[in-house]
VOPAKE-919215 format. One record per residue (C-alpha): residue number from 0; residue in three letters; x, y, z. Coordinates in pm, whole numbers, plus 32768, in hexadecimal, padded with zeros to 4 digits. Example, Ala and Ser with C-alpha at 12.3 -4.5 7.8 and 13.67 -1.06 7.14 Angstrom:
<rs>
R,lumdo,bamar,X,Y,Z
R,0,ALA,84CE,7E3E,830C .
R,1,SER,8557,7F96,82CA .
</rs>
This chain:
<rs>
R,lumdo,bamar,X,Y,Z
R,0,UNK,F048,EE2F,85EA .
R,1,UNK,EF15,EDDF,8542 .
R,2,UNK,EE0D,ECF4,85C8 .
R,3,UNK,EE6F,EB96,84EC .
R,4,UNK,ED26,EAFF,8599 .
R,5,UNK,EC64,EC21,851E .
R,6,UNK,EC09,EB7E,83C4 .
R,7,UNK,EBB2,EA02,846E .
R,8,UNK,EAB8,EA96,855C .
R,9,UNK,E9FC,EB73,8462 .
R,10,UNK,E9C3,EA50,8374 .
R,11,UNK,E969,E97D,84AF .
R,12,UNK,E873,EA81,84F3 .
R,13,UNK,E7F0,EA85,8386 .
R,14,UNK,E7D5,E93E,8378 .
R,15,UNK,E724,E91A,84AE .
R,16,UNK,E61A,EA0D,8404 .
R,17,UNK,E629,E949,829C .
R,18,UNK,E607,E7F5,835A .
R,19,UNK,E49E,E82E,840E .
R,20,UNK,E3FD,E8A5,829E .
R,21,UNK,E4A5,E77D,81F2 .
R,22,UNK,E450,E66A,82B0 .
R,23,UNK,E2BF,E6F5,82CB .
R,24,UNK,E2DB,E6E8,8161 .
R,25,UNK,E359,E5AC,8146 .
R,26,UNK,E254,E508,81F8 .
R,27,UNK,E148,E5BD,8155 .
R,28,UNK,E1CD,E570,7FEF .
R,29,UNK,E1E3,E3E3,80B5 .
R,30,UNK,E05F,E415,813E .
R,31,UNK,DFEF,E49B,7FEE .
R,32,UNK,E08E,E369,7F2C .
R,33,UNK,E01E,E250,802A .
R,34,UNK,DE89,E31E,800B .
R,35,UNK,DEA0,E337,7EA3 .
R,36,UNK,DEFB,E1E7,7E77 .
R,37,UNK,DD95,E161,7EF7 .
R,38,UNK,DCF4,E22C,7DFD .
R,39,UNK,DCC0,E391,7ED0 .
R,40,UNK,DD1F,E503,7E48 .
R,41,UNK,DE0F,E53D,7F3A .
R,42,UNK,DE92,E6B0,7EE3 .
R,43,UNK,E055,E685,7F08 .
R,44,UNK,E115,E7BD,7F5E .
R,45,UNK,E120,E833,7DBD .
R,46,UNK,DFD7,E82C,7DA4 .
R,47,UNK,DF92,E8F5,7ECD .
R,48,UNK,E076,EA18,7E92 .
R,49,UNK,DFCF,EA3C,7D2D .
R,50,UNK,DE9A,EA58,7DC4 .
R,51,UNK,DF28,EB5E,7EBE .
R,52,UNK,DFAF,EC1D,7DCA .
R,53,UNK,DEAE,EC4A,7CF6 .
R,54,UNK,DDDA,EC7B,7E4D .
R,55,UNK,DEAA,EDB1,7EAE .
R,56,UNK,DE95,EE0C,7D4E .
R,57,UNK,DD3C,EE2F,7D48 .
R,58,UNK,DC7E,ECFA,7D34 .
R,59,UNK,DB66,ECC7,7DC1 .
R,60,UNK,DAD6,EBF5,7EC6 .
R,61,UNK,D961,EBBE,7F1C .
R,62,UNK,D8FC,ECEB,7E65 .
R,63,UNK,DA29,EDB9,7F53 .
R,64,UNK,DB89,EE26,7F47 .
R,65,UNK,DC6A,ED5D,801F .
R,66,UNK,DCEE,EEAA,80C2 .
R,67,UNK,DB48,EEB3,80F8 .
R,68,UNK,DB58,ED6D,81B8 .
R,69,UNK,DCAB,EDBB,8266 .
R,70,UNK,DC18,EF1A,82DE .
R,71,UNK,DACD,EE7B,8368 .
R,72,UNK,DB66,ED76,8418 .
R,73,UNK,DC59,EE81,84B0 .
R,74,UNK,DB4F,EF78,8503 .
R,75,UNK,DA95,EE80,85CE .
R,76,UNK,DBBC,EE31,8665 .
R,77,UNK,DC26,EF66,86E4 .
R,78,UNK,DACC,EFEF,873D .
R,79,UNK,DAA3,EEA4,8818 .
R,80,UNK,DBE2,EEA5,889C .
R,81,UNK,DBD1,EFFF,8916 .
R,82,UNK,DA88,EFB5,89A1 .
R,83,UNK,DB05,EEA7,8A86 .
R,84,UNK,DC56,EF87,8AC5 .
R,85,UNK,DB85,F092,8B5E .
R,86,UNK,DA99,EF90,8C0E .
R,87,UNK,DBBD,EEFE,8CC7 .
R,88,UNK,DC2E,F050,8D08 .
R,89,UNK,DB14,F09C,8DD1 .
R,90,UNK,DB13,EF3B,8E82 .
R,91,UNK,DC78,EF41,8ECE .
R,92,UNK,DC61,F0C6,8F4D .
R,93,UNK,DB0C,F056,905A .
R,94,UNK,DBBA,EF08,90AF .
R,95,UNK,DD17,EF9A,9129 .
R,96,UNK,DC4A,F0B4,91E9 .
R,97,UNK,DB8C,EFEF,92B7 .
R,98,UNK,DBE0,EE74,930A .
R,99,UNK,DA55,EE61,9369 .
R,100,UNK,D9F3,EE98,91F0 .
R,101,UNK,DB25,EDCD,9168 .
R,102,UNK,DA9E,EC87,9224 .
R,103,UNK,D96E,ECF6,917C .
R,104,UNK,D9D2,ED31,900C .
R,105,UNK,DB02,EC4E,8FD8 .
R,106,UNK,DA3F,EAF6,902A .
R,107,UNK,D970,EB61,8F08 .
R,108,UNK,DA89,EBEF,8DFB .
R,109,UNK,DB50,EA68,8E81 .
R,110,UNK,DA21,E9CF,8DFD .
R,111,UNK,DA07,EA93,8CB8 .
R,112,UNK,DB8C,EA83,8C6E .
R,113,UNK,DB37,E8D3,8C90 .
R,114,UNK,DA06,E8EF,8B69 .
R,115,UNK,DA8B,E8BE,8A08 .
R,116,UNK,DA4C,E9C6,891E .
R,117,UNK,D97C,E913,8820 .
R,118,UNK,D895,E882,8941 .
R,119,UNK,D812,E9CC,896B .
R,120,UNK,D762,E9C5,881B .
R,121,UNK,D60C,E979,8852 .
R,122,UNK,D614,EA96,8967 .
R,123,UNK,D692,EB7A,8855 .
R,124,UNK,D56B,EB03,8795 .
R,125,UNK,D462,EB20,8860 .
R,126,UNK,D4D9,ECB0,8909 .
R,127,UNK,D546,ED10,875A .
R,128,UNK,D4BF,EC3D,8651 .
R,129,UNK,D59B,EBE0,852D .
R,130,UNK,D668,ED31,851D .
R,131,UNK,D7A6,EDBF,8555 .
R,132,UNK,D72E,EE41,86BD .
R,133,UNK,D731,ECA8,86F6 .
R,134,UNK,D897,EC7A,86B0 .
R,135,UNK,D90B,EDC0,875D .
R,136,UNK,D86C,ED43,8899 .
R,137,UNK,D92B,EBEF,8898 .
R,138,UNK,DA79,ECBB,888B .
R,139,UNK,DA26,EDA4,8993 .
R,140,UNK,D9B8,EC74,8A7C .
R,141,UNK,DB29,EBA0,8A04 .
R,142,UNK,DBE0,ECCE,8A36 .
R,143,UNK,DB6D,ED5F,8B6B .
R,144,UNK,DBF0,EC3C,8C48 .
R,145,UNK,DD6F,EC03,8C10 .
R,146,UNK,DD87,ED94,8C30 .
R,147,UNK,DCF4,EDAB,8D76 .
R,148,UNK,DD20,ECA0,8E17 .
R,149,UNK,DEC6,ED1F,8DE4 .
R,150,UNK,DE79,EE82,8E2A .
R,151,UNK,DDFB,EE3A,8F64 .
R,152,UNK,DEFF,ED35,8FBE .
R,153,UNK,E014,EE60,8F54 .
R,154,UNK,DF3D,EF4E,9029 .
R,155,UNK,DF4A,EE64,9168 .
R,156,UNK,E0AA,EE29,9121 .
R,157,UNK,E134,EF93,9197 .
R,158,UNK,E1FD,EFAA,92A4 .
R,159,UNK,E17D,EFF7,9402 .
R,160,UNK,E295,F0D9,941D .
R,161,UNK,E259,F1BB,92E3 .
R,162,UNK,E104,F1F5,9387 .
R,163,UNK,E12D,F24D,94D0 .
R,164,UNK,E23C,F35F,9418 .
R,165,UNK,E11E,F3CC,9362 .
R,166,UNK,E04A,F3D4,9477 .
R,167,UNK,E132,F486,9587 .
R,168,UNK,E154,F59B,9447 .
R,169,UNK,DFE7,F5D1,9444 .
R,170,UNK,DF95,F536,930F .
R,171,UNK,DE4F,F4E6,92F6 .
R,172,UNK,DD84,F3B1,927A .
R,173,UNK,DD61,F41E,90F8 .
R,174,UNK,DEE5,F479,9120 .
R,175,UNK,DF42,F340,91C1 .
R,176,UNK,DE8F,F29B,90A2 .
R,177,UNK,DEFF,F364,8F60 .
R,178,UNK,E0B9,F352,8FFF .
R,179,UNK,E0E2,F24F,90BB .
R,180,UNK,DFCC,F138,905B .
R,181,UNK,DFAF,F169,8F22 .
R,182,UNK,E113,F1B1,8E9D .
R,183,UNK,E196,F038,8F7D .
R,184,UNK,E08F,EF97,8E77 .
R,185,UNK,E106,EFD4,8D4E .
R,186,UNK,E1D5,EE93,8D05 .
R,187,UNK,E08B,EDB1,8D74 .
R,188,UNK,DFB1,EEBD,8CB1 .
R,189,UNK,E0B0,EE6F,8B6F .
R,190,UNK,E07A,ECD1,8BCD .
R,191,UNK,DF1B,ECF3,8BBF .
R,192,UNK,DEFC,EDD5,8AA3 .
R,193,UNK,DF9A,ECFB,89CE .
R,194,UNK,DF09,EBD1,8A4C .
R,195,UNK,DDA0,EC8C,89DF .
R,196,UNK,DE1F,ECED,889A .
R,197,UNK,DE61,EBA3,8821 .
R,198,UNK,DD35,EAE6,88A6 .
R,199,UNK,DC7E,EC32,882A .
R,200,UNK,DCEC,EBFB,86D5 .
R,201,UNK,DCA9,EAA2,86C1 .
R,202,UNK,DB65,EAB4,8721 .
R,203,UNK,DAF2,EBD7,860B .
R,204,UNK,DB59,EAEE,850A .
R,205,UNK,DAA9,E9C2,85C1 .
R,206,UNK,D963,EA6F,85F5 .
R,207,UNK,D974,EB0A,847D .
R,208,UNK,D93B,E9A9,842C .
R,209,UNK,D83E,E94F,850A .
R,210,UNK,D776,EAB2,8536 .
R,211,UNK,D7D3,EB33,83D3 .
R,212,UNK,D764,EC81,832B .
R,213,UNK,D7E3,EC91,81DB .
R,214,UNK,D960,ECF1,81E6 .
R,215,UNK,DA6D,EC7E,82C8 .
R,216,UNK,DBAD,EBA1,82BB .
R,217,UNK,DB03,EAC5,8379 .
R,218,UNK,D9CB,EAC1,829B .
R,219,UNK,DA87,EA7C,8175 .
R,220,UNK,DB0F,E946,81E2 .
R,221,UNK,D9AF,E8A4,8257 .
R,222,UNK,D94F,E8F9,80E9 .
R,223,UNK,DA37,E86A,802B .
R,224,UNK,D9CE,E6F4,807D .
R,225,UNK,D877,E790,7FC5 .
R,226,UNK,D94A,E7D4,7E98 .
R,227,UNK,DA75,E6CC,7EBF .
R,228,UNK,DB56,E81E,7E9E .
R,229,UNK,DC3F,E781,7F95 .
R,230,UNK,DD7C,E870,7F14 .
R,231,UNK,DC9D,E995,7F88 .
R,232,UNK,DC60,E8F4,80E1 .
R,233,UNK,DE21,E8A3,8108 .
R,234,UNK,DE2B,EA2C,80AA .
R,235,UNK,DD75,EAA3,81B6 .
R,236,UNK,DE0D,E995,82B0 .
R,237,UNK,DF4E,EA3E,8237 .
R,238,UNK,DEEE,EBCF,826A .
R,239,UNK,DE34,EB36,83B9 .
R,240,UNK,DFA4,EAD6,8403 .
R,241,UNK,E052,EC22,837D .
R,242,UNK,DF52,ED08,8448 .
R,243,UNK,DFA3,EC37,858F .
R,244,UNK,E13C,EC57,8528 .
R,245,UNK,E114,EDAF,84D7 .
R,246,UNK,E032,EE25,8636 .
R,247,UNK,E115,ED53,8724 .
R,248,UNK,E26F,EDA9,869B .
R,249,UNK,E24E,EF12,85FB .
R,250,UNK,E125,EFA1,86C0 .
R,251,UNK,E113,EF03,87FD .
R,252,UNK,E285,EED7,8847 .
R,253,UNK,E2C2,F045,87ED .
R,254,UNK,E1B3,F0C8,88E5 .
R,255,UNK,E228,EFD5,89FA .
R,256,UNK,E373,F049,89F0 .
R,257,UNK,E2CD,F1CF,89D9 .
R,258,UNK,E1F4,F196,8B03 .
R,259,UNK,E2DC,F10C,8BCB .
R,260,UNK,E400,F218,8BAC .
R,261,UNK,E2B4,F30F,8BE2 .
R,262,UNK,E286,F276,8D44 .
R,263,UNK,E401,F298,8DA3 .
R,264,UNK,E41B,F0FF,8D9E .
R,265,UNK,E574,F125,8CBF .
R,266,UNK,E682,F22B,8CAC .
R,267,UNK,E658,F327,8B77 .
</rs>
């Protein structure tokens, strides 16, 4: 017999997708009204996508594409975030070897996980200048800490059992470490990688504004109070949005769901 509930719970389900996008723009279009009734240019959703479009279809902005700005914010992104990947790597690997150099190192990555990213701005100053080496430096520092500081609680989380089996079968350290340790962190390694990638990403854009160097999503928003381009600004708020979407629901979830089947932590 077919399924006469089928067609109520797919429009339930639509509408619980429709209802979320509505109701944001109804309170912008209410913001926009209430802001533009004491006199300010407050861009409404219209006048936004117009500028989008004609953004994606070539405009310009600040002398630069918007895919320009888009790919420079991403770039520093990724080059930062892999930088603080592979630095908790390495902290996570010397902390679950030896619990002599984890009571050394963790106290320290505790601390850094606790400073905002924007505070660390006048150190990026001082060790960079005013260049993109600045901004890289602040995402390696904000990403570094959420990643290790799970990796090495997944690490210490292994049961005693698995390793005295690899043990009494001769494995050795590195082999202890690359199947047993490192294979029972994967869901904390997945916590703390996403945990990094959004305060990563939220700190490029942040220090694009502060550090600045020409292009950037970021960038282009601080500028546009110079130029009272405020629809330019709500575009970039909305492609900082869309990047976010598209990394933590296409990307991330993807290789999450990879990397875990890899390590044998669901059935095929």
């Amino acid at each position: 017999m077919p399924d006469v509930s089928a067609g109520p719970r797919l429009f339930v389900r639509r509408l619980l997708v429709v209802a979320p996008i509505a109701l944001g723009l109804g309170l912008w279009l209410a913001v926009a009204w209430v802001v533009r009734g004491r006199g300010a240019p407050f861009p409404g959703p219209a006048e936004t996508l117009v500028y989008l479009l004609e953004a994606l279809r070539g405009r310009e902005l600040l002398g630069h594409s918007i895919y320009a700005h888009v790919g420079a914010s991403v770039g520093r992104w990724a080059v930062g975030f892999l930088g603080g990947f592979l630095g908790a790597i390495v902290v996570a690997v010397l902390a679950g070897a030896s619990r002599v150099l984890e009571r050394i190192l963790m106290p320290l990555v505790y601390v850094l996980q606790l400073v905002p990213g924007l505070a660390w701005v006048p150190v990026a100053i001082l060790l960079f200048g005013l260049s993109n080496q600045a901004t890289v430096f602040m995402i390696v520092v904000t990403a570094l800490g959420p990643i290790a500081v799970n990796m090495v609680a997944g690490i210490r989380s292994a049961k005693e059992e698995h390793l005295r089996v690899a043990r009494m079968a001769g494995a050795g350290t590195g082999e202890i470490l690359l199947h047993v340790l490192l294979p029972g962190s994967v869901p904390h390694l997945m916590s703390g990688l996403r945990v990094g990638l959004g305060n990563s990403w939220r700190v490029v854009v942040a220090a694009e504004m502060v550090v600045g160097s020409g292009m950037g999503l970021g960038y282009s928003i601080i500028q546009s109070r110079w130029t009272l381009d405020y629809a330019s600004a709500f575009v970039c708020i909305i492609l900082i949005c869309l990047v976010g979407l598209v990394v933590e629901y296409v990307g991330f979830t993807r290789l999450e769901a990879a990397t875990v089947k890899r390590w044998g932590m669901v059935r095929s």
